[in-house]
C-alpha positions as CSV (number, residue, x, y, z in Angstrom):
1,X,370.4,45.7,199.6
2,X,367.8,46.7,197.5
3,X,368.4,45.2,194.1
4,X,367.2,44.9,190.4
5,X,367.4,41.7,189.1
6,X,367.0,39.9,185.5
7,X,364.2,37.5,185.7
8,X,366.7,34.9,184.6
9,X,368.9,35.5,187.6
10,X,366.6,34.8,190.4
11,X,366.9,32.1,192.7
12,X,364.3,30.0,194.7
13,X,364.2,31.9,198.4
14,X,364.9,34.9,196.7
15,X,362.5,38.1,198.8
16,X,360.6,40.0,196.7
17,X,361.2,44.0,197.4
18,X,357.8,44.7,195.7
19,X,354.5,43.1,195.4
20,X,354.1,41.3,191.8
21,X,350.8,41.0,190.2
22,X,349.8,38.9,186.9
23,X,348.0,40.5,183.5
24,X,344.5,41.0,185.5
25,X,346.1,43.1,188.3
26,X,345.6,40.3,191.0
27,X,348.1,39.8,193.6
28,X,350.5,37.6,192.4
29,X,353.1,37.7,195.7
30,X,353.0,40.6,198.3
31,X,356.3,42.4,199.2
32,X,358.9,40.8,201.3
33,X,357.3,37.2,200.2
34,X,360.4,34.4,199.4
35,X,360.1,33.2,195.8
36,X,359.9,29.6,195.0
37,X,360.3,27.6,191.7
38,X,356.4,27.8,190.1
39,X,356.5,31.6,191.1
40,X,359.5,32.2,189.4
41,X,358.4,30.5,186.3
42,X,354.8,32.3,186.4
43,X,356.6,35.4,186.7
44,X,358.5,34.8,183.4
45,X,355.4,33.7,181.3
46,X,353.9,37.0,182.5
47,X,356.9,38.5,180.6
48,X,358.5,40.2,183.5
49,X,362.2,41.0,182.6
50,X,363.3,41.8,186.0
51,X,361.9,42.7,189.5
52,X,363.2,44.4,193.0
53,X,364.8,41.3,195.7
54,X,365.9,42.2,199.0
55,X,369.8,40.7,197.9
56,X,371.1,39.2,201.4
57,X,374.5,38.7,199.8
58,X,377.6,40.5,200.2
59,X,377.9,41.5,196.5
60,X,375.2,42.4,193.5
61,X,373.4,39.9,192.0
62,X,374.3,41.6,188.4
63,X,377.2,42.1,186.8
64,X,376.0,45.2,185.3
65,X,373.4,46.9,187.4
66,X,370.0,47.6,185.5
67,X,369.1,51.0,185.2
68,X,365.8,51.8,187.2
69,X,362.9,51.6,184.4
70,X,361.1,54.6,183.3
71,X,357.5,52.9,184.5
72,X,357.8,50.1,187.0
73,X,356.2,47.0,186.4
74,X,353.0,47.6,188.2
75,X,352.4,50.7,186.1
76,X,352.6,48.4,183.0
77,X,350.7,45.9,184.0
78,X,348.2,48.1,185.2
79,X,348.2,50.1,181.8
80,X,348.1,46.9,179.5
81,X,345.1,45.5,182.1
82,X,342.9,48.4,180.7
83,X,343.9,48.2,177.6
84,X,343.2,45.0,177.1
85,X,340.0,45.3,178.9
86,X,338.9,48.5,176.4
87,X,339.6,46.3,173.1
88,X,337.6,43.5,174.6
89,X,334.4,45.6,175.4
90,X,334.8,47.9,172.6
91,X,335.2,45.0,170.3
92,X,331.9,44.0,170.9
93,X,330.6,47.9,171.0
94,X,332.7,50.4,169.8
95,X,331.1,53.4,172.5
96,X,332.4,51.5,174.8
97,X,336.1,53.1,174.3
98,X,334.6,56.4,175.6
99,X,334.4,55.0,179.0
100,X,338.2,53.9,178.9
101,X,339.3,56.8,178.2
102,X,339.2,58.8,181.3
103,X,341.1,56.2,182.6
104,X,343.7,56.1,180.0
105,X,344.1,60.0,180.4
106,X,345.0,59.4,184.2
107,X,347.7,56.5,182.7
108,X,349.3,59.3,180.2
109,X,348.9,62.2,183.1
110,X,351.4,60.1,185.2
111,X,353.9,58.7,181.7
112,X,353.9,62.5,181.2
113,X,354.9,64.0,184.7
114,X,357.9,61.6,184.8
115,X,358.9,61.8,182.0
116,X,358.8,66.2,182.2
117,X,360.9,65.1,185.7
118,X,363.6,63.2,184.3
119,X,363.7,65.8,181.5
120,X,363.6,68.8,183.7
121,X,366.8,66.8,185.4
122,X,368.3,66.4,182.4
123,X,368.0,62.6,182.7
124,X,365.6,61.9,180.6
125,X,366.3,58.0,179.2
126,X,364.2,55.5,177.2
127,X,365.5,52.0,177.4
128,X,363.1,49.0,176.4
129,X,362.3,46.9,179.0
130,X,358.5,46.1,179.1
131,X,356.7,43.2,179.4
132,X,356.1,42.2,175.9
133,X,355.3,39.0,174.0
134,X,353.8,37.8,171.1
135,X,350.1,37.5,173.1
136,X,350.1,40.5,174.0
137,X,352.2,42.5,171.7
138,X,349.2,45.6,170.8
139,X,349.2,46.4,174.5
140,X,352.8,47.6,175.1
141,X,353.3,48.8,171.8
142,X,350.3,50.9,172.8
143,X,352.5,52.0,176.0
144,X,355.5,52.7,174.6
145,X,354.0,54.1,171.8
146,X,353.0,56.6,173.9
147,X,356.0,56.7,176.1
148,X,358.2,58.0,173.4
149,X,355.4,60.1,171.5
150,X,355.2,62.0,175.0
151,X,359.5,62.3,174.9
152,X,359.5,63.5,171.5
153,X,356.6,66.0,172.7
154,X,358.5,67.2,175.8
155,X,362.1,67.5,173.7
156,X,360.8,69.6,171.1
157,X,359.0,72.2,174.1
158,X,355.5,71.9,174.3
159,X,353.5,72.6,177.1
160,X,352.2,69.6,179.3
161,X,348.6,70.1,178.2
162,X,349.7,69.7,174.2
163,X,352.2,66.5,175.6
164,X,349.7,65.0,177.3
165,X,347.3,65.1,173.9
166,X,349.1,64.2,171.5
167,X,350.6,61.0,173.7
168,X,346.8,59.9,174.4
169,X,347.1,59.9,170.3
170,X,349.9,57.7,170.9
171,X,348.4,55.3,173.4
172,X,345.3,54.9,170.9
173,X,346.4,55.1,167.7
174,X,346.4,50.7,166.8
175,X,343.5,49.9,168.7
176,X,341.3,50.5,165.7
177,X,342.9,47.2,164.4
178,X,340.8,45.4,166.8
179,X,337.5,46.3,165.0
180,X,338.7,44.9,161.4
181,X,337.4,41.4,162.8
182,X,339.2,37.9,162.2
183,X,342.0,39.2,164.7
184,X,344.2,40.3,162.0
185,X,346.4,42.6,164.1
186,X,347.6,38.7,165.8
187,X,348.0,37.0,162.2
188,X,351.7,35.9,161.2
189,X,350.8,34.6,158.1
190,X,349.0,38.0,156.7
191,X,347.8,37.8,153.1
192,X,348.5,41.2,150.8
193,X,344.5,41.3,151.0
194,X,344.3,41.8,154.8
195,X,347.2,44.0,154.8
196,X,345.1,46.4,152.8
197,X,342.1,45.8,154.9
198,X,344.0,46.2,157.7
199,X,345.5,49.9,156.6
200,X,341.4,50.9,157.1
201,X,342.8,51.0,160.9
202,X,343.3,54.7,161.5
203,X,340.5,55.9,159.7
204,X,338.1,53.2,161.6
205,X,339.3,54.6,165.3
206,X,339.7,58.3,163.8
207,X,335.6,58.1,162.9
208,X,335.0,55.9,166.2
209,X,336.6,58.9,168.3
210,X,334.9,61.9,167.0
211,X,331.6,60.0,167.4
212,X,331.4,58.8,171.1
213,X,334.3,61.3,172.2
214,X,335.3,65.3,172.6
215,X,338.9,64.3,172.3
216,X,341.5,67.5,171.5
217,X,342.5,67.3,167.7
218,X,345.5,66.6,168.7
219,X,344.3,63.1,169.6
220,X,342.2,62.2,167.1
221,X,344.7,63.9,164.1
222,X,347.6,61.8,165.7
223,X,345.5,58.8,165.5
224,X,343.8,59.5,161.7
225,X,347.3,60.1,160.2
226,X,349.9,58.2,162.0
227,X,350.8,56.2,158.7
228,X,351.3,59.3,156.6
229,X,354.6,60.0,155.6
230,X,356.3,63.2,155.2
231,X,357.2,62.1,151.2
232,X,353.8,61.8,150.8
233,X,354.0,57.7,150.5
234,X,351.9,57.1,153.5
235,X,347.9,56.4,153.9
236,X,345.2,56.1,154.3
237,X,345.7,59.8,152.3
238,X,348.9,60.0,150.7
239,X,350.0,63.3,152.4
240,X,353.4,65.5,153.0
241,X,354.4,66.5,155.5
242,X,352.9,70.1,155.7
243,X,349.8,68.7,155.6
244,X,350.0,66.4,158.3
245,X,349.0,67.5,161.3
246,X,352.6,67.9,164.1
247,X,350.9,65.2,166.9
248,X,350.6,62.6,164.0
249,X,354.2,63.2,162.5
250,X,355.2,62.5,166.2
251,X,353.2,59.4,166.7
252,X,353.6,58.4,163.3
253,X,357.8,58.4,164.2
254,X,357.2,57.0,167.8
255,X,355.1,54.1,165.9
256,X,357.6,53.1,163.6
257,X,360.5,52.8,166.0
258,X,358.9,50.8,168.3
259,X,357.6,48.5,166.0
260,X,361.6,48.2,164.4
261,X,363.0,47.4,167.3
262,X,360.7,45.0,169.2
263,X,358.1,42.2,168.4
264,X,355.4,42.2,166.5
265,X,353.7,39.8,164.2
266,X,354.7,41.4,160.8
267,X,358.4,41.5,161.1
268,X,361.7,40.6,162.7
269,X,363.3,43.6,165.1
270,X,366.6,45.3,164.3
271,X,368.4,46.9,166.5
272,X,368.3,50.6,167.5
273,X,371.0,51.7,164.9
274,X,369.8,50.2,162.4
275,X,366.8,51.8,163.1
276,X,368.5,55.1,163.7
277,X,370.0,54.9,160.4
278,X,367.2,54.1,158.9
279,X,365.1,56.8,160.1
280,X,367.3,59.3,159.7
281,X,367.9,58.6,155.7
282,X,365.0,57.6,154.4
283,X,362.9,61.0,154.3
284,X,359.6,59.8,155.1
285,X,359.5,61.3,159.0
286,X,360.6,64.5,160.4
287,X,364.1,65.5,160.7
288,X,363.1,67.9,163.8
289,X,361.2,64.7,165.6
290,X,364.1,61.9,164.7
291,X,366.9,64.5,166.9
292,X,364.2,64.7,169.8
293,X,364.0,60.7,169.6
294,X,367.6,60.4,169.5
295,X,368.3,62.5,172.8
296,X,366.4,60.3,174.7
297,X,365.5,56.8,173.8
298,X,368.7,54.6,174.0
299,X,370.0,52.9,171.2
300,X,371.7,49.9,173.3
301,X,370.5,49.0,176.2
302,X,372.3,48.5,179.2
303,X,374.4,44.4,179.6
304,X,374.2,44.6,175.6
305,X,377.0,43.2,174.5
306,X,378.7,45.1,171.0
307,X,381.8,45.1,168.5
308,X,384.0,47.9,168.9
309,X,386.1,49.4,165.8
310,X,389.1,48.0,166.7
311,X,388.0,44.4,167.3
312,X,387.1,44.7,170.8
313,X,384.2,43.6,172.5
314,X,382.3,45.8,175.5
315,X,379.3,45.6,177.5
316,X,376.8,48.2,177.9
317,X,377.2,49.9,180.6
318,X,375.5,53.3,181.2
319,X,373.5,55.2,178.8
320,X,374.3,58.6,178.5
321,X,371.2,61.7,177.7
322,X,371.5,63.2,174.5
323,X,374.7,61.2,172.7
324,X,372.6,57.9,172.0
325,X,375.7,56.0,170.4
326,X,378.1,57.2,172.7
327,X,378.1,55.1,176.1
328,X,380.0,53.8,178.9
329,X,381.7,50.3,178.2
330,X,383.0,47.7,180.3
331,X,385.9,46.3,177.8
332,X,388.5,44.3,179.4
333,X,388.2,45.1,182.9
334,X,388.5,48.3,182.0
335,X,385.7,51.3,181.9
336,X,385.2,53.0,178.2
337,X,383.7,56.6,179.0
338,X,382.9,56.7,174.9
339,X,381.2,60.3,175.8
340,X,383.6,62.5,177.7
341,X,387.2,60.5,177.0
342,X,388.9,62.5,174.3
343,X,391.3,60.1,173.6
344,X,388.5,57.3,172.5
345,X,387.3,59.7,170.2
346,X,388.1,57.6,167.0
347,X,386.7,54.8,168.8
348,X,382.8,53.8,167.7
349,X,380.4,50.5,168.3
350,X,380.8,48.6,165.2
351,X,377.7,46.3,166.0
352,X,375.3,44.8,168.7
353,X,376.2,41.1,168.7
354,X,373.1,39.1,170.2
């Protein structure tokens, strides 16, 4: 039985279903390889949160199946390997980035045909599980930047040729950080004076990309204004919202959420209701792009365990497409179908306990 398994939960002899690789795309172990102890630890410090075993046993490994991932992990590691690569070179010279991004168009081709497929099937599902850590943070912020910018994109209708544009913008729109020098974009301890200098980040890769590329406007707008905000508080302009240019209110949306609800070095995550609630209140990002957000990327992902009105507590158990904070529960041996069940109607998640 082909199974997905939490990289916590894997065992010494355990056979890999799927050949691992570490951050440089070498082959880490080939498919159908046993793990031992050092591989399973390696595989953790990569950041891995689960892989495919070929489960010999007579029952699931999990209690409560993963769902499949939107990209596997080789796709992410294989994205993040050229990102990573395309900040280090252009770093040192910024026309460098024009030779990258043939390659990144390829990456967003393929984030944008699956995720038009699982929308055309009307199972179209975000839920976070990537390979992020504080070392390498910019990278998959970078991809699911993009991930959700190309959602958002797809959700409100456009065609595949506008998607696929303004979710580049997506993929790119931090990497300008890396030419502010002094690795700011890794500091913890940021001073108010290199938070300024670091806001000069979207106008540096905006001016770097109409110079060595013949990007869409889509792109390079979604890139220049991804910190404006529709009240007009954002930078590095201060615009509203109908001056900003659609790619860059999307990206600027997908940007924020990402950064709320996962790592990064400037703040703490909360969790995806809080950031729901937070984006849907505060007025500074499109009304029109938080409802495509919230018909597809999850708010709880699945094995979370939460606090139910009554006093209950459930685990996660199945997402559902378009009704975000509505799932199925496991709650006392018993299964909570929050979305279809009239009768559980009154019935809401009170909290995510951690």
């Amino acid at each position: 039985m082909r199974e997905y398994v939490r990289t916590k939960n894997l065992r010494e002899g355990d056979v890999t279903s799927e050949t691992l690789y570490n951050e440089k795309m070498q082959v880490l172990l080939r498919a159908g390889n046993k793990l031992n102890i050092r591989a399973i630890e390696t595989i953790r410090k990569l950041g891995y949160k689960g892989i495919y075993i070929e489960n010999q046993e007579s029952c699931r490994r999990e209690e409560i199946p993963l769902p499949q991932p939107l990209l596997n992990n080789e796709m992410m590691l294989r994205m993040a390997a050229r990102l990573k690569k395309m900040v280090e070179r252009a770093s040192v010279d910024g026309s460098q980035i024009s030779g990258f991004i043939h390659m990144l168009e390829d990456d967003v081709e393929d984030i944008v045909a699956i995720i038009r497929d699982r929308a055309n099937r009307q199972e179209l599902l975000y839920e976070m599980y990537d390979m992020r850590m504080a070392s390498n943070w910019l990278y998959y912020h970078s991809i699911a930047t993009c991930i959700l910018s190309a959602g958002i994109a797809v959700m409100l209708g456009f065609t595949d040729e506008k998607v696929r544009s303004i979710a580049l913008g997506g993929m790119l729109h931090d990497i300008g950080k890396v030419f502010l020098g002094d690795d700011l974009y890794e500091k913890t301890d940021i001073t108010e004076d290199e938070r300024q200098h670091l806001r000069e980040h979207p106008e540096q890769m905006f001016r770097l990309l109409q110079r060595v590329t013949t990007l869409p406007i889509d792109t390079t707008y979604a890139v220049w204004q991804h910190h404006e905000k529709c009240d007009g508080s954002g930078y590095p302009l201060g615009i509203a919202k109908d001056k900003i240019y659609m790619s860059a209110q999307i990206v600027a949306l997908a940007n924020v959420y990402d950064n709320m609800t996962n790592i990064t070095p400037y703040q703490d995550p909360m969790t995806g209701a809080e950031a729901y609630e937070y984006l849907a209140g505060c007025g500074q990002y499109s009304v029109e792009c938080v409802q495509a957000l919230r018909s597809f990327a999850s708010i709880y992902n699945v094995g979370t365990k939460v606090l139910l009105s009554d006093g209950r507590i459930a685990v996660v158990l199945k997402n559902v497409p378009g009704i975000p904070e509505r799932p199925y529960l496991l709650c006392e041996g018993k299964v909570l179908r929050m979305a279809y069940d009239y009768q559980l109607m009154a019935l809401v998640i009170a909290d995510e306990i951690s």
